[in-house]
DRENTORKOL-3810 file (N, C-alpha, C; in nm, 4 decimals):
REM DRENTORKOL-3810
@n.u->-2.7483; n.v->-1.0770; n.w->-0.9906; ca.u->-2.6545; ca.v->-1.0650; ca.w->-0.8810; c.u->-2.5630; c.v->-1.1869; c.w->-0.8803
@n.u->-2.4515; n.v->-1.1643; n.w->-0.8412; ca.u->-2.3175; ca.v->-1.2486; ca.w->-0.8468; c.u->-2.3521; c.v->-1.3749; c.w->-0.7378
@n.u->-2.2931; n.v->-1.4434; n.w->-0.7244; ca.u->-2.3362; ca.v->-1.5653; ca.w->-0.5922; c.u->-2.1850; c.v->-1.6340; c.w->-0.5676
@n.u->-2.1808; n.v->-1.6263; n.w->-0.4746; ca.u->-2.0807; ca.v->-1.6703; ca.w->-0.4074; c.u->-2.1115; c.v->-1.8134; c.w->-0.2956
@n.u->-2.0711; n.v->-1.9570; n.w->-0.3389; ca.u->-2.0454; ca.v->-2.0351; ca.w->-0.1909; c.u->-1.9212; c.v->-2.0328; c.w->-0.0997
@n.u->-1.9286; n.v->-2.0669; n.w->0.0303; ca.u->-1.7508; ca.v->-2.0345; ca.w->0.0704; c.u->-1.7698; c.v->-2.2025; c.w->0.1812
@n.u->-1.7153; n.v->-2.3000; n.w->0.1813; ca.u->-1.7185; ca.v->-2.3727; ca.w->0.2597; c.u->-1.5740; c.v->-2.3643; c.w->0.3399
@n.u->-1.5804; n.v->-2.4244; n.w->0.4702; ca.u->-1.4978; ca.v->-2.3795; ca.w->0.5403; c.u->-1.4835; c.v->-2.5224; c.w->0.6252
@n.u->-1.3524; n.v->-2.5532; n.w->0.6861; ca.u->-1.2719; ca.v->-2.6830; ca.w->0.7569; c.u->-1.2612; c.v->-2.5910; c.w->0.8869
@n.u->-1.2918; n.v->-2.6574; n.w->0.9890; ca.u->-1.2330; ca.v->-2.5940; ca.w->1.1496; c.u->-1.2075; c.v->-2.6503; c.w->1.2560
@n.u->-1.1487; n.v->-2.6620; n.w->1.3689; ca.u->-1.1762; ca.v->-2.7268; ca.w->1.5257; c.u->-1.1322; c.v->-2.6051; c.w->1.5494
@n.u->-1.0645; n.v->-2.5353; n.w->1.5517; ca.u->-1.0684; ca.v->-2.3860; ca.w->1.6231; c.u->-1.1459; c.v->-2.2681; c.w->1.6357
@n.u->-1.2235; n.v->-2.3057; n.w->1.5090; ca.u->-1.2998; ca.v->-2.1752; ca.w->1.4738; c.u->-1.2165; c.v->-2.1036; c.w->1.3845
@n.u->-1.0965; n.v->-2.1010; n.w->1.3937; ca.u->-1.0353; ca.v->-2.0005; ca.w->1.3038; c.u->-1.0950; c.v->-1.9688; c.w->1.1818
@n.u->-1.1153; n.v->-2.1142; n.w->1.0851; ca.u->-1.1254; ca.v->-2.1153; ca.w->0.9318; c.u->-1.2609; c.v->-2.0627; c.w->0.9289
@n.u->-1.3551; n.v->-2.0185; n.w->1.0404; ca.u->-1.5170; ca.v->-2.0568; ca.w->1.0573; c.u->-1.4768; c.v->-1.8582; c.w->1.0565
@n.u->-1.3822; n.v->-1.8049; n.w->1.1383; ca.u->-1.3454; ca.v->-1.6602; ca.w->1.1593; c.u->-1.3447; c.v->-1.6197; c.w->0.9876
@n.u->-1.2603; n.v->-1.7069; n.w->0.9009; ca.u->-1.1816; ca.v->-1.6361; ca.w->0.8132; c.u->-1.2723; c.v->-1.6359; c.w->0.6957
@n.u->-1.3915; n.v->-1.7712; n.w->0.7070; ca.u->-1.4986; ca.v->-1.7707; ca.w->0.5538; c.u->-1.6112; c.v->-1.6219; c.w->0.6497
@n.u->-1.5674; n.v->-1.5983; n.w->0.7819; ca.u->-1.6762; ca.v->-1.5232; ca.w->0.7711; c.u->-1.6539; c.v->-1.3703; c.w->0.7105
@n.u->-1.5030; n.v->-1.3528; n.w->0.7449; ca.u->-1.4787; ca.v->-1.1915; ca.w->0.6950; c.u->-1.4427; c.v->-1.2199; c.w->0.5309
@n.u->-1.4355; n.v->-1.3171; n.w->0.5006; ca.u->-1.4641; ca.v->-1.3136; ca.w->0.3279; c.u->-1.5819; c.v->-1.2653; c.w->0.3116
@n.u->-1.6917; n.v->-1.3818; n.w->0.3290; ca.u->-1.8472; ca.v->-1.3647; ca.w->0.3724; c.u->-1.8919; c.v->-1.2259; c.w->0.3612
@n.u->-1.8854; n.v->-1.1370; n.w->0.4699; ca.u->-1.8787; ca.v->-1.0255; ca.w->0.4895; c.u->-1.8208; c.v->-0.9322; c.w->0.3689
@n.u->-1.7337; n.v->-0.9499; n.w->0.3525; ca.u->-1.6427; ca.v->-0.8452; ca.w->0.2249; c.u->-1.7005; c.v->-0.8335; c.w->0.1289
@n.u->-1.7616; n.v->-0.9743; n.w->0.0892; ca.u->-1.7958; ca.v->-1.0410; ca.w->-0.0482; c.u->-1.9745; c.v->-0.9616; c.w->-0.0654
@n.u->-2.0312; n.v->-0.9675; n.w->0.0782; ca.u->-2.1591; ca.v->-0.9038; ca.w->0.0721; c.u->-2.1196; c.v->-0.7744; c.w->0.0297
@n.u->-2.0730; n.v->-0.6889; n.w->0.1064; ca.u->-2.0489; ca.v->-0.5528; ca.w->0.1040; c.u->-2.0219; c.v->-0.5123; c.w->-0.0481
@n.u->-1.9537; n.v->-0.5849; n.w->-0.1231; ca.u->-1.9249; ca.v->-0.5645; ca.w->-0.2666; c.u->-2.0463; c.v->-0.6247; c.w->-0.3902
@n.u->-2.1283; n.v->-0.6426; n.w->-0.3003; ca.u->-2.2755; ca.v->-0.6427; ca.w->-0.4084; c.u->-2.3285; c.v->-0.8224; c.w->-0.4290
@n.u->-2.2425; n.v->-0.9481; n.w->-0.4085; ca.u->-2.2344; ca.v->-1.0667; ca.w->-0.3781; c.u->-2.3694; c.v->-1.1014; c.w->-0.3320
@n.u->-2.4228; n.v->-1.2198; n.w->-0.3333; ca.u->-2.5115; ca.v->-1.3127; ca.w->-0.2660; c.u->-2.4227; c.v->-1.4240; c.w->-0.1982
@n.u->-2.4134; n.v->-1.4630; n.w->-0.0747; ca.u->-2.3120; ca.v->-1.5375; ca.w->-0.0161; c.u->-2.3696; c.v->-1.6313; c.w->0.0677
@n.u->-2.3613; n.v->-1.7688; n.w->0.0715; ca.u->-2.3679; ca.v->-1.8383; ca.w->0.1293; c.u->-2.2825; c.v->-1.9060; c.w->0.1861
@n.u->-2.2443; n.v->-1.9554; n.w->0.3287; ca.u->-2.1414; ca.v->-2.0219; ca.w->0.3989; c.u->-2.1927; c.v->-2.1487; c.w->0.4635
@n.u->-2.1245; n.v->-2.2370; n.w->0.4216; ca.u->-2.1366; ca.v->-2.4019; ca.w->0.5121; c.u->-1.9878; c.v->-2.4541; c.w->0.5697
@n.u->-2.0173; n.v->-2.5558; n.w->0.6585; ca.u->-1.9333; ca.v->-2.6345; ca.w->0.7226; c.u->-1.8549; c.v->-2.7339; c.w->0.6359
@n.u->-1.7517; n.v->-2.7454; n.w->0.5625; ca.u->-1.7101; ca.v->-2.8669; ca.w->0.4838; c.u->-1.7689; c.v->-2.9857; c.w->0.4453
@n.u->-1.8216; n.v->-3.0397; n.w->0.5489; ca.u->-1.8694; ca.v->-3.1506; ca.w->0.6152; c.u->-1.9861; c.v->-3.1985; c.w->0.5551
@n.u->-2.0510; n.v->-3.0738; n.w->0.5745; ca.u->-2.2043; ca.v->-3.0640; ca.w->0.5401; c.u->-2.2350; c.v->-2.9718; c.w->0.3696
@n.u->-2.1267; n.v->-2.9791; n.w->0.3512; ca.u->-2.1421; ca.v->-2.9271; ca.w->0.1891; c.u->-2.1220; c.v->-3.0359; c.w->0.0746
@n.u->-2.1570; n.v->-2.9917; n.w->-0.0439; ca.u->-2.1611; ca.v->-3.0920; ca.w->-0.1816; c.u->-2.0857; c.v->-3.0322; c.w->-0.2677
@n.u->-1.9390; n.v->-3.0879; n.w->-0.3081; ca.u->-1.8678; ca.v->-2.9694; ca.w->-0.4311; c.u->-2.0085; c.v->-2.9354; c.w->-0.5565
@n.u->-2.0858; n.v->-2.9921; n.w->-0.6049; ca.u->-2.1894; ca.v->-3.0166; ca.w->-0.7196; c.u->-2.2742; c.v->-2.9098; c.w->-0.6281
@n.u->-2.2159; n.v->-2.8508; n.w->-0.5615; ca.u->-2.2925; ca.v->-2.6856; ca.w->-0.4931; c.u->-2.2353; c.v->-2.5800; c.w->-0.5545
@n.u->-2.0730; n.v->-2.6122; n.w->-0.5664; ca.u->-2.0467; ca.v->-2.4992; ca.w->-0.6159; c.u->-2.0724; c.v->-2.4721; c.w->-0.7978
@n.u->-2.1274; n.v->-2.6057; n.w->-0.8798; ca.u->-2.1754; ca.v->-2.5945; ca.w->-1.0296; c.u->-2.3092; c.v->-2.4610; c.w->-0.9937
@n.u->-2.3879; n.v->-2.4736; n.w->-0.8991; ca.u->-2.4879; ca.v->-2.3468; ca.w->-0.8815; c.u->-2.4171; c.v->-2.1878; c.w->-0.8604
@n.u->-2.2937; n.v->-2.1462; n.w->-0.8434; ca.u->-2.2942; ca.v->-2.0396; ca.w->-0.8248; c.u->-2.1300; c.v->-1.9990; c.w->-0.8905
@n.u->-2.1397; n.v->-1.8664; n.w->-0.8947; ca.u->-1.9995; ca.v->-1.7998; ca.w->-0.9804; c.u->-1.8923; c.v->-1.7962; c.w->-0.8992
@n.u->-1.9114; n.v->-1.8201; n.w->-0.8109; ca.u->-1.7655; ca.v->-1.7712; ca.w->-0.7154; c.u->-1.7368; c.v->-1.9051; c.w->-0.5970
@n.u->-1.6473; n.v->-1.9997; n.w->-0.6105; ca.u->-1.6616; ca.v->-2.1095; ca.w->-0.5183; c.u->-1.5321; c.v->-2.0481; c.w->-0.4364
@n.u->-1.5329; n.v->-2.0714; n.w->-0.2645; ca.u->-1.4236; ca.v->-2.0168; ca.w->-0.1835; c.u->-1.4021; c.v->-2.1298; c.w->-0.0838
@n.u->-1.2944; n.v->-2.1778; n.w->-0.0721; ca.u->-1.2586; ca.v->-2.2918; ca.w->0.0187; c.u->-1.1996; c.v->-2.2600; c.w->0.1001
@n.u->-1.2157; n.v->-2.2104; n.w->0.2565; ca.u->-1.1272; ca.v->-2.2258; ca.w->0.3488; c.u->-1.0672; c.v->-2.3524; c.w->0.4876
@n.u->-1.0122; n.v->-2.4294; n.w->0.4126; ca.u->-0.9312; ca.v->-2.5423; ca.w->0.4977; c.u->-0.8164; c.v->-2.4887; c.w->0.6339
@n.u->-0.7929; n.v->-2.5631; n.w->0.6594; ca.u->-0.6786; ca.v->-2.5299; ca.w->0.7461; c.u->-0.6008; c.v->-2.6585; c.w->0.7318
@n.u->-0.4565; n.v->-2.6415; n.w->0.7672; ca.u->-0.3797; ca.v->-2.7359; ca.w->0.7775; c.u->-0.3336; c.v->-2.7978; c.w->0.8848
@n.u->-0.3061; n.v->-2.9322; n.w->0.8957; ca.u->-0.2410; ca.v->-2.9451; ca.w->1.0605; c.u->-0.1370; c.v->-3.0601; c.w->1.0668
@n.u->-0.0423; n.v->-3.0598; n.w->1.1445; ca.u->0.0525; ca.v->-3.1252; ca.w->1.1323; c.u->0.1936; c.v->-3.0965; c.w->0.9984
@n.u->0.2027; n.v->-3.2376; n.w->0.9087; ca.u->0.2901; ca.v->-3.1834; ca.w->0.8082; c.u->0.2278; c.v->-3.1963; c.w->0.6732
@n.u->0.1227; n.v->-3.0714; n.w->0.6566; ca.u->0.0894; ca.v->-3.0542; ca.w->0.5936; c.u->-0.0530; c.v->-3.1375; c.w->0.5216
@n.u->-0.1421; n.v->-3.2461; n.w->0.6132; ca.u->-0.2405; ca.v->-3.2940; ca.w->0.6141; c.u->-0.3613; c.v->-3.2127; c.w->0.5865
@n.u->-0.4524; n.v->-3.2539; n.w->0.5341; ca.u->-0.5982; ca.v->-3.2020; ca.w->0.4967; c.u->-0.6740; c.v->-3.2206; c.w->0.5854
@n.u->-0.7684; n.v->-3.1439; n.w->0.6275; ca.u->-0.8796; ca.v->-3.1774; ca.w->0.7391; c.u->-0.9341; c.v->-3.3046; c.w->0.7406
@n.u->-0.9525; n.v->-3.3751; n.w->0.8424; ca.u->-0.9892; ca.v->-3.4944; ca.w->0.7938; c.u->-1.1413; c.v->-3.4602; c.w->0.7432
@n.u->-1.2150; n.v->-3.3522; n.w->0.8229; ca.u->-1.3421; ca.v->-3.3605; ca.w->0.7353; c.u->-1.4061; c.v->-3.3220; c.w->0.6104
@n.u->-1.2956; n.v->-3.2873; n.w->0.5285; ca.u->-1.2789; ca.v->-3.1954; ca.w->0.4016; c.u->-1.2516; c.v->-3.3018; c.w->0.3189
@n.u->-1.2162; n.v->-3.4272; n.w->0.3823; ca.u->-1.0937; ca.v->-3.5447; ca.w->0.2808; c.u->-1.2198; c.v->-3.5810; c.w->0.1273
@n.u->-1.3491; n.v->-3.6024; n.w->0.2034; ca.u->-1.4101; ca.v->-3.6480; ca.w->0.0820; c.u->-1.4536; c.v->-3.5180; c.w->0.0143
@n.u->-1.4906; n.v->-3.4324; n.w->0.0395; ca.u->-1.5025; ca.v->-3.2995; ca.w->-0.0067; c.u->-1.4173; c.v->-3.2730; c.w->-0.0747
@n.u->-1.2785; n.v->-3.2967; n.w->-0.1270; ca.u->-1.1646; ca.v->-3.2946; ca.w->-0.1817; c.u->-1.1526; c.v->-3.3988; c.w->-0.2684
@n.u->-1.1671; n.v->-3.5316; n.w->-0.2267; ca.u->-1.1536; ca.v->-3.6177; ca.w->-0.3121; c.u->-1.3229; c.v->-3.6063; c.w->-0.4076
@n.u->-1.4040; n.v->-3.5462; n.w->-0.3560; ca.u->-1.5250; ca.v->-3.5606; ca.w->-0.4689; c.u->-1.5363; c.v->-3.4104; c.w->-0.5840
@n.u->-1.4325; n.v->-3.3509; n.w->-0.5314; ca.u->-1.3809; ca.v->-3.2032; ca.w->-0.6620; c.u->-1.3686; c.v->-3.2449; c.w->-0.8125
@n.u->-1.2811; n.v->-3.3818; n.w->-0.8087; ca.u->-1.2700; ca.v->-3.4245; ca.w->-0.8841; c.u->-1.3905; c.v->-3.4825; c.w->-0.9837
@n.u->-1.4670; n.v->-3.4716; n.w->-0.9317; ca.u->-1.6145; ca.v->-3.5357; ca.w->-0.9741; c.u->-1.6685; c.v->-3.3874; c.w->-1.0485
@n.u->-1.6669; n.v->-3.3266; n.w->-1.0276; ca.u->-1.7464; ca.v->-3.1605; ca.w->-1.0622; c.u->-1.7018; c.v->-3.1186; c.w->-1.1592
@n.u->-1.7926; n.v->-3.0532; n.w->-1.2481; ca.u->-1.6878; ca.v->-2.9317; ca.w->-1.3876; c.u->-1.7258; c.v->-2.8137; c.w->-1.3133
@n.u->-1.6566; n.v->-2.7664; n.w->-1.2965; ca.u->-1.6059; ca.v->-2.6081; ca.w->-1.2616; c.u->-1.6070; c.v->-2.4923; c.w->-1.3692
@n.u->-1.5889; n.v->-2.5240; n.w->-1.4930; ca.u->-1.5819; ca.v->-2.4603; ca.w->-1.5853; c.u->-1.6730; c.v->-2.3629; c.w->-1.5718
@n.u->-1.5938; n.v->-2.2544; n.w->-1.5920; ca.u->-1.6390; ca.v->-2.0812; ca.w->-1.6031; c.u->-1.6752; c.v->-2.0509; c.w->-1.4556
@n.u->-1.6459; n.v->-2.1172; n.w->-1.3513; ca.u->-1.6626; ca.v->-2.0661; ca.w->-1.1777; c.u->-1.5057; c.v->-1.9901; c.w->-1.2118
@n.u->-1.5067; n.v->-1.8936; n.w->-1.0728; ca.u->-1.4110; ca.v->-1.8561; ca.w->-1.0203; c.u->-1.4097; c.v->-1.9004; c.w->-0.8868
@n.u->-1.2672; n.v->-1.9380; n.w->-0.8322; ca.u->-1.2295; ca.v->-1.9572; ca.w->-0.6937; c.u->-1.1135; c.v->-1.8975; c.w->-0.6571
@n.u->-1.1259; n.v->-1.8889; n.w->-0.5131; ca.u->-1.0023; ca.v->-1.8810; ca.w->-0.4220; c.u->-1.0439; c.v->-1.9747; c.w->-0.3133
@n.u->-0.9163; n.v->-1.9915; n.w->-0.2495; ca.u->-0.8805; ca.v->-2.0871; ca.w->-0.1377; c.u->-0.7941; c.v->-1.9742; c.w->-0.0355
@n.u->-0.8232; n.v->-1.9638; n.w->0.0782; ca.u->-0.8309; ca.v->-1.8847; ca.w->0.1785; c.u->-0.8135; c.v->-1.9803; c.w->0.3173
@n.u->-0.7243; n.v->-1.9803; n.w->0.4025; ca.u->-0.7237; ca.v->-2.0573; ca.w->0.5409; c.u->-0.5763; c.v->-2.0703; c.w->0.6186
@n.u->-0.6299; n.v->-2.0972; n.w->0.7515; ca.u->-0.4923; ca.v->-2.1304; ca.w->0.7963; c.u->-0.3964; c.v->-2.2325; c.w->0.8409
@n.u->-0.3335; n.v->-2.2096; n.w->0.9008; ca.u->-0.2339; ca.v->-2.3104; ca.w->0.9080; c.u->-0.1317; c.v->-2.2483; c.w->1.0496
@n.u->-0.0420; n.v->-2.2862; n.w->1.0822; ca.u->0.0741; ca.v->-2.3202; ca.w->1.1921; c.u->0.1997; c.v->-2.2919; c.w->1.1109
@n.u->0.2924; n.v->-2.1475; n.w->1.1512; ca.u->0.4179; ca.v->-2.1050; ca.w->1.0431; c.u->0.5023; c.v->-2.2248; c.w->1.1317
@n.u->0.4811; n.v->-2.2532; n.w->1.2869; ca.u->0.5762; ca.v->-2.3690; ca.w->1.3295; c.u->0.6014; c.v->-2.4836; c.w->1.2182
@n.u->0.5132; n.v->-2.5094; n.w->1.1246; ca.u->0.5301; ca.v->-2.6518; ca.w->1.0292; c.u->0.5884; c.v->-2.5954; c.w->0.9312
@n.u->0.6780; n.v->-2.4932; n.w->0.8914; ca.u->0.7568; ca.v->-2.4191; ca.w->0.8230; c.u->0.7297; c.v->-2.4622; c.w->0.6630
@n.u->0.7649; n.v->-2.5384; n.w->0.5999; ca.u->0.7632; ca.v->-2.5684; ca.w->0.4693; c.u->0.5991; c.v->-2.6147; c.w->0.4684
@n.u->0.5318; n.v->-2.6863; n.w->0.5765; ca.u->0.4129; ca.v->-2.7720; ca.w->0.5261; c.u->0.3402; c.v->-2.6432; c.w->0.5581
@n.u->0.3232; n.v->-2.5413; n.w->0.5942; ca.u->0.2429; ca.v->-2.3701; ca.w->0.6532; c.u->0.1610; c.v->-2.3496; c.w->0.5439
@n.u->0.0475; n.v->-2.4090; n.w->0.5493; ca.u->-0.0486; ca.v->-2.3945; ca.w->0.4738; c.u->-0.1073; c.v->-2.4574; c.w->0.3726
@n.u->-0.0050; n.v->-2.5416; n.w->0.3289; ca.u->-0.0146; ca.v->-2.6531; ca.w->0.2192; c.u->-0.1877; c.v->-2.7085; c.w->0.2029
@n.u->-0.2357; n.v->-2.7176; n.w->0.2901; ca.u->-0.4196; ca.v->-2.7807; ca.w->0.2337; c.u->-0.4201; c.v->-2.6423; c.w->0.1535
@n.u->-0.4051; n.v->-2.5078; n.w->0.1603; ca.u->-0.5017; ca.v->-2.4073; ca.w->0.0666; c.u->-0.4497; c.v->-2.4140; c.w->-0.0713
@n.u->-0.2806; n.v->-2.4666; n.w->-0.0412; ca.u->-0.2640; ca.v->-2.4976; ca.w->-0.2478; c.u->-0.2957; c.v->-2.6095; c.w->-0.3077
@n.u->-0.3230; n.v->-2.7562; n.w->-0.1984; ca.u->-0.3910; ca.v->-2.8537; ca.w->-0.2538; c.u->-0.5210; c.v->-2.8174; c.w->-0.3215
@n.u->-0.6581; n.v->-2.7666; n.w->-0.2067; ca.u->-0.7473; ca.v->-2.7410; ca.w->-0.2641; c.u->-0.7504; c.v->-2.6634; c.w->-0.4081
@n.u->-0.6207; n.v->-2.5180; n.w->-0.4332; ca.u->-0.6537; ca.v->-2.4674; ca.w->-0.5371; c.u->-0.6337; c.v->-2.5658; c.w->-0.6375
@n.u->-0.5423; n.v->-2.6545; n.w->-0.6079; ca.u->-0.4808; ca.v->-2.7292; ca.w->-0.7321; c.u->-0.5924; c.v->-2.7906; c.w->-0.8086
@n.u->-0.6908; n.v->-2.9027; n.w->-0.6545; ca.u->-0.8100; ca.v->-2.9745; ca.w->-0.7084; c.u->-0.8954; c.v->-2.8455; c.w->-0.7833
@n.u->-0.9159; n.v->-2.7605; n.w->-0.7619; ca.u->-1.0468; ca.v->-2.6327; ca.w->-0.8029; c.u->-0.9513; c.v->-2.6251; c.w->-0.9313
@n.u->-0.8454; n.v->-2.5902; n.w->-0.9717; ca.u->-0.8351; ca.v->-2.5627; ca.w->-1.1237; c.u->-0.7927; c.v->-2.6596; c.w->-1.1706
@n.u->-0.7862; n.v->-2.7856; n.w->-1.1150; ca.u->-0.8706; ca.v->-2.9356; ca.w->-1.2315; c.u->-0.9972; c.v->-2.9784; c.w->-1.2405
@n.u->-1.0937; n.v->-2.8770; n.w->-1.1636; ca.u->-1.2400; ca.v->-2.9180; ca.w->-1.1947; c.u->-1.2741; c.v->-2.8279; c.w->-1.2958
@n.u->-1.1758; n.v->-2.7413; n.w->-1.3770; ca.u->-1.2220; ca.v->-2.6498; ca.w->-1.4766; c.u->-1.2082; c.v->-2.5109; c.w->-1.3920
@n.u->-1.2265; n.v->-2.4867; n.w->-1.2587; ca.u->-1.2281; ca.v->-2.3055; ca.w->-1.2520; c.u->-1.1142; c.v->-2.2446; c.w->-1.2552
@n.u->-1.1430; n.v->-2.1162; n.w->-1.2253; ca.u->-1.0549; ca.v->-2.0082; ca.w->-1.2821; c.u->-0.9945; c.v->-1.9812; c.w->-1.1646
@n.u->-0.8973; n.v->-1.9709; n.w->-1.1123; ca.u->-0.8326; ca.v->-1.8856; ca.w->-0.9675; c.u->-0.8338; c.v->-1.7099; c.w->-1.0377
@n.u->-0.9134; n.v->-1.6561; n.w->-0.8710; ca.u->-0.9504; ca.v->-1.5123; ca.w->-0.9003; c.u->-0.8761; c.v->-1.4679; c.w->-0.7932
@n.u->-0.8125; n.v->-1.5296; n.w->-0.7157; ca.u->-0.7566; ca.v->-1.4548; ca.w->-0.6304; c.u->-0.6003; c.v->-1.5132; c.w->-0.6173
@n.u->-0.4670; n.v->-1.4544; n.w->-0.5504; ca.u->-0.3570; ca.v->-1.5252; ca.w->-0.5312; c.u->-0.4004; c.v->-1.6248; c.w->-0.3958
@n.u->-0.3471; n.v->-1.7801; n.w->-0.3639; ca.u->-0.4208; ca.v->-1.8238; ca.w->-0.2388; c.u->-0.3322; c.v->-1.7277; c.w->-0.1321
@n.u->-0.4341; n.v->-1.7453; n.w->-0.0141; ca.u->-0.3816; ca.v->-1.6578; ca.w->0.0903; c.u->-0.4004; c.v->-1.7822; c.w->0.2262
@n.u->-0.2605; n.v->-1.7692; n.w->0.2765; ca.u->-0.2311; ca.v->-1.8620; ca.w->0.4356; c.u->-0.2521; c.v->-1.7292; c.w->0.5489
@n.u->-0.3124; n.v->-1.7512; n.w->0.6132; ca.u->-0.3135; ca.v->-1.7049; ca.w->0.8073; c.u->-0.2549; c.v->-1.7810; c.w->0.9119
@n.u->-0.1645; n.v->-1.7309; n.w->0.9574; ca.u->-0.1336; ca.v->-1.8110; ca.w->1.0652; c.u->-0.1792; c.v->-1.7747; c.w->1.1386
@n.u->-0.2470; n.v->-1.9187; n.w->1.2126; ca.u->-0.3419; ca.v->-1.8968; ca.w->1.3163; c.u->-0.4861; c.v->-1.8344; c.w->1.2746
@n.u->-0.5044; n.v->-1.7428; n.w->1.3752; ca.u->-0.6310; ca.v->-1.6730; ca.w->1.3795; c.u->-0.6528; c.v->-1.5535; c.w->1.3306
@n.u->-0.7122; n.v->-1.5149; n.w->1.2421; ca.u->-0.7319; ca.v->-1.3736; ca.w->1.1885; c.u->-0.7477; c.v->-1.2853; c.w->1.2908
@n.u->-0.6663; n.v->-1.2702; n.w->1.3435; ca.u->-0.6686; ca.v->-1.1878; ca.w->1.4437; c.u->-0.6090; c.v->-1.0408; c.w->1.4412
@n.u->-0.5436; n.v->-1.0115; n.w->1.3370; ca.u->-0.4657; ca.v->-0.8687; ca.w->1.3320; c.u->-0.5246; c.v->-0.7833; c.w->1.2368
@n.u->-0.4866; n.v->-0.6777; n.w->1.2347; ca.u->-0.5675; ca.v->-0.5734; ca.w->1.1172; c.u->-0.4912; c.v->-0.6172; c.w->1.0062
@n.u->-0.3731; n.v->-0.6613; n.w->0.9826; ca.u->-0.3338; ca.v->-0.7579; ca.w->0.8358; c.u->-0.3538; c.v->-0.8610; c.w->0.8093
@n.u->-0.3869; n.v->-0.9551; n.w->0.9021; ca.u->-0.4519; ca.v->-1.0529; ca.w->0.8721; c.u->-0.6294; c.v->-1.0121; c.w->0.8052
@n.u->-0.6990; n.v->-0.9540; n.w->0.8654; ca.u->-0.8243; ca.v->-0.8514; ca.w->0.7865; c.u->-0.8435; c.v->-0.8164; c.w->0.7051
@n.u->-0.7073; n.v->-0.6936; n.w->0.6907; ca.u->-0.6861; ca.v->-0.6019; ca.w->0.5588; c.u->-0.6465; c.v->-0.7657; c.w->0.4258
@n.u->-0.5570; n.v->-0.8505; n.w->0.4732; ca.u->-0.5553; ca.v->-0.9392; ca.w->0.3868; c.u->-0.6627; c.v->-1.0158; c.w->0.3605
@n.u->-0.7578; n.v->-0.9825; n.w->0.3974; ca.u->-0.9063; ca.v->-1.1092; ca.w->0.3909; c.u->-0.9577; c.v->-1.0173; c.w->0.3015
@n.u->-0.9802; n.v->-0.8831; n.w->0.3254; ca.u->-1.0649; ca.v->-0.8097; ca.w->0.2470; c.u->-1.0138; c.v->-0.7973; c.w->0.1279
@n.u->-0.9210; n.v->-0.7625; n.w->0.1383; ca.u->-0.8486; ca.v->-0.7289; ca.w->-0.0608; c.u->-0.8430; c.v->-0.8543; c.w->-0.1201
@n.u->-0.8335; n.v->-1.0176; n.w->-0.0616; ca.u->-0.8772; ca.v->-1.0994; ca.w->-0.1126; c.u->-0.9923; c.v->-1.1485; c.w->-0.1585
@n.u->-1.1075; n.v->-1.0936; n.w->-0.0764; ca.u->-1.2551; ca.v->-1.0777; ca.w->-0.1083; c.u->-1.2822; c.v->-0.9772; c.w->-0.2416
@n.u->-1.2351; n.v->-0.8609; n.w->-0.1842; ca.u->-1.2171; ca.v->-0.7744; ca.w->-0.3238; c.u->-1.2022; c.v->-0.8091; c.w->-0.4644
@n.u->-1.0817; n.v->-0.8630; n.w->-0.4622; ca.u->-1.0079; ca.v->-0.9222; ca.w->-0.6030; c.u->-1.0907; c.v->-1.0466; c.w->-0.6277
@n.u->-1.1458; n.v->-1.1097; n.w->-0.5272; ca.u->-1.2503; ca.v->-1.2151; ca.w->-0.6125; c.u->-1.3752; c.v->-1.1494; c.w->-0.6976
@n.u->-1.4360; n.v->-1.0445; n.w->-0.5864; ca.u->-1.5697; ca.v->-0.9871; ca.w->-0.6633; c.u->-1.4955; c.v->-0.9596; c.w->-0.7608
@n.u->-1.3611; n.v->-0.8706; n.w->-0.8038; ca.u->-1.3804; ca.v->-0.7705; ca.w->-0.8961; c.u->-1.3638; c.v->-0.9389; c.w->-1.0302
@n.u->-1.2957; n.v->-1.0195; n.w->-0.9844; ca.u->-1.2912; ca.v->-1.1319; ca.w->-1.1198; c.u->-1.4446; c.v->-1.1875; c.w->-1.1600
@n.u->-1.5497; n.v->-1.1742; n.w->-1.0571; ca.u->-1.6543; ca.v->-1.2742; ca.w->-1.0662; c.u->-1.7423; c.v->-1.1547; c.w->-1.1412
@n.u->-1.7640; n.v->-1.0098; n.w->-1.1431; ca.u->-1.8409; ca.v->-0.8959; ca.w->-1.1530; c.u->-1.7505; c.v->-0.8407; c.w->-1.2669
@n.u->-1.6491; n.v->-0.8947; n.w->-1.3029; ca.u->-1.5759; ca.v->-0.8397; ca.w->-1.4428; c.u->-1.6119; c.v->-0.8863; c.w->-1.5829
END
């Protein structure tokens, strides 16, 4: 069976909303899934499993969670090689150009630790709150299983 980690950045809950309907998707499609808090995760977690998923959020102009900062700066430490990832989270369209910017940092760090991007990254503004914001979580969940189970 496939294994999936998804760590997740929050003060709103939002990003905590959005690793969960990955979470969810990712089960439903045959996955083993585990979810942690940024904070409380080890990138040298995601060398244990096929599918690593980062959901950050952004705030201000374009800043990284502050509790993700070493979680980010220790990516660099990890080989990734032969994982697949996506980066998934939200952000504020008010910060117009910076709207999301932590989810292409993180991909950037994830495909210099060696992995593969399995999914296109995906921004939410705000709160997953709409049936497209959903429908966009799931077909992003989707397109990861189908890269990690291919």
């Amino acid at each position: 069976m496939a294994t999936a980690k998804i760590v997740f950045a929050t003060i709103t809950g939002n990003n905590e909303d959005i690793a969960d309907i990955i979470a969810q998707a990712l089960e439903e499609k045959g996955l083993s899934v585990s979810v942690e808090e940024i904070s409380q995760a080890d990138p040298a977690d995601f060398e244990d499993v096929d599918l690593c998923v980062v959901c950050p959020y952004t705030y201000d102009e374009g800043s990284l969670p502050d509790e993700g900062l070493d979680f980010y700066e220790e990516l660099a430490e990890v080989d990734l090689s032969g994982k697949v990832f996506g980066v998934a989270g939200s952000g504020d369209t008010f910060y117009g150009e910076y709207f999301g910017v932590a989810v292409d940092k993180f991909a950037t760090a994830l495909e210099a630790a060696g992995a593969t991007k399995g999914a296109p990254n995906l921004k939410i503004n705000l709160a997953p709150d709409s049936e497209e914001d959903i429908q966009a979580l799931d077909d992003f969940a989707a397109t990861l299983a189908q890269a990690v189970i291919a």
